[in-house]
C-alpha angles and dihedrals in degrees: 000000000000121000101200128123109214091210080057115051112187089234088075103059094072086045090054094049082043100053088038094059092039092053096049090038085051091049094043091049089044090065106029082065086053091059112054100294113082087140096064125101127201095246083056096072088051086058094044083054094051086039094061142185091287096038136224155241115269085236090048085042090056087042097050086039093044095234133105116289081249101047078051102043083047085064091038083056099046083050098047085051093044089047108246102099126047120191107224140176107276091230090212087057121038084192090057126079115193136212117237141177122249127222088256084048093051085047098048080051098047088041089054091052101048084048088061103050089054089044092054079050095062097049089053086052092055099032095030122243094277103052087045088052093047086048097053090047097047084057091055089046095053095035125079114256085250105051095122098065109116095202100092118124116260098003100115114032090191 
C-alpha cells in the first residue's frame, strides 16, 4: 500500500529545501552586499568556515572542502586577492605556508551570522516560532548527526 499523496510527489520536497535555502542564502548575499561585501559568494563562506579561526593548510582546506589541493589553492587564490584570506608562514613549520582569514574575512563571517539570525527571524515572523522551531527539529530528525561536514566529495566544485 502506497503512501503517497498525489497532490504531493516526492520529487517536490528537495525543490522546496532547495528553494528555502536559496532563498535565505540570496537575501543574506543581498545584504551582505549592502553592507560592505558585494564580492563575496555564497560557496565562499563555506570556505571561510573550512578555513577556521586558526587557519589551514591549502591540502587540509580541499580535504575539509572535499575538492583537489589545487581546486582549493584556485579559491585561496580568488579570496587573498579579494581580501579575506591572507596566505602566512605556519610558525611550527617553516616549510609550511597557512591560510588565514583576514579581518575583512572574520567580519564577512560575524555579519553573516547576525544576518541569520534576522533572517530566521523573519521566517518566524511569516510561519510563527513554533512552526520554525518544529521545522528546524524535524530536520534534525530526518538529517544524519554529521550533515554539516563540508568534506564530502564533489559537494563543493570551488
Amino acid at each position: 500500500m502506497s503512501t503517497s499523496d498525489p497532490e504531493r510527489p516526492g520529487f517536490v520536497l528537495p525543490l522546496l529545501l532547495l528553494a528555502g535555502f536559496r532563498s535565505l542564502i540570496d537575501d543574506l548575499h543581498a545584504e551582505l552586499a549592502r553592507q560592505g561585501h558585494p564580492d563575496l559568494r555564497p560557496a565562499h563562506g563555506f570556505v571561510l568556515q573550512a578555513v577556521g579561526v586558526d587557519g589551514t593548510t591549502a591540502s587540509e582546506l580541499g580535504h575539509r572542502l572535499g575538492v583537489s589541493k589545487q581546486a582549493a589553492g584556485k579559491t585561496v587564490d580568488r579570496l587573498v586577492a579579494l581580501g579575506y584570506l591572507e596566505r602566512a608562514d605556519d610558525p611550527a613549520d617553516a616549510r609550511r605556508k597557512l591560510v588565514r582569514m583576514t579581518d575583512k574575512g572574520i567580519d564577512g563571517l560575524r555579519r553573516s551570522a547576525v544576518l541569520f539570525d534576522a533572517l530566521r527571524e523573519r521566517w518566524v515572523t511569516r510561519l510563527g516560532a513554533e512552526r520554525v522551531a518544529a521545522l528546524e527539529d524535524d530536520l534534525r530528525a530526518v538529517t544524519p548527526p554529521d550533515s554539516f561536514r563540508l568534506d564530502v566529495p564533489g559537494w563543493f566544485g570551488t
